[in-house]
C-alpha positions in Angstrom: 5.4 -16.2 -22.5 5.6 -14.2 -19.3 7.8 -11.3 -18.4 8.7 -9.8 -14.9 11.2 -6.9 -14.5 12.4 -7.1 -11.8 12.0 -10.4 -9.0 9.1 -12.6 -9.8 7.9 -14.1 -6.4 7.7 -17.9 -5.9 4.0 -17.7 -6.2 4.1 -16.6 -9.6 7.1 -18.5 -10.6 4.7 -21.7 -9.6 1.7 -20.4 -11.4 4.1 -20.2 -14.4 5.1 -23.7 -14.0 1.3 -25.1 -13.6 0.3 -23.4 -16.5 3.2 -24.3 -18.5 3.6 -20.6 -19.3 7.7 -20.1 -19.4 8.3 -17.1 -17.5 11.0 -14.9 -18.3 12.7 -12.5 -15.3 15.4 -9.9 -16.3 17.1 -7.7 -13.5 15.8 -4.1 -13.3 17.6 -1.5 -14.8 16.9 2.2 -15.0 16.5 2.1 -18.7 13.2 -0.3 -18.2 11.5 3.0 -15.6 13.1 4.9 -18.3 10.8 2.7 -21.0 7.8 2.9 -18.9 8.0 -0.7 -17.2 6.7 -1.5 -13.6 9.1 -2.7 -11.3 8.3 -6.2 -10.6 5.2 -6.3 -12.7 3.9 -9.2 -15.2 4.2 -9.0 -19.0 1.8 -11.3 -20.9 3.4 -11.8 -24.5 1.3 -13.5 -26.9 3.4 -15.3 -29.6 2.3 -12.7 -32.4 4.2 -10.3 -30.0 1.1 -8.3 -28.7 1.1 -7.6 -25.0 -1.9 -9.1 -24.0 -2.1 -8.8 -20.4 0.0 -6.3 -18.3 -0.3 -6.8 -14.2 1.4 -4.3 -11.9 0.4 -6.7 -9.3 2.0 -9.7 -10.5 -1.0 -11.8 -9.4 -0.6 -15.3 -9.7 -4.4 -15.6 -9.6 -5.1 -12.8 -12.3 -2.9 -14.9 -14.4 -5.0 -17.8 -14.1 -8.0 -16.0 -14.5 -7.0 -14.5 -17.6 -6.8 -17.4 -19.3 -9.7 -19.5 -17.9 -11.7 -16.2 -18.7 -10.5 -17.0 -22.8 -10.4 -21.1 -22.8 -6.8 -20.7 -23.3 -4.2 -23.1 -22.0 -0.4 -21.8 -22.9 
């Protein structure tokens, strides 16, 4: 699954959708700076729990490239 904190824009949101990744957005709070999150930035969570790709950017194409990099398909 994907995480943004913050907006995720449409770009990414469609990326998501194509790579049938669900994307999960939660509205920025203080307490996520506070934790060390980037505003707006993309959280890969592998379903073991490990954060396997963090992306300040929130690049749609990173995304993709991370997993054609691996053979993976979510």
């Amino acid at each position: 699954q994907a995480h943004v904190y913050g907006t995720a824009s449409d770009a990414l949101t469609a990326r998501c959708a194509e790579l049938g990744l669900p994307l999960h957005t939660f509205e920025w709070t203080p307490a996520m700076d506070a934790a060390g999150l980037a505003h707006g930035a993309l959280y890969v969570i592998r379903p073991d729990g490990y954060l396997a790709l963090a992306d300040a950017d929130a690049n749609p194409d990173t995304l993709a490239k991370y997993f054609e990099s691996r053979g993976l398909s979510p």
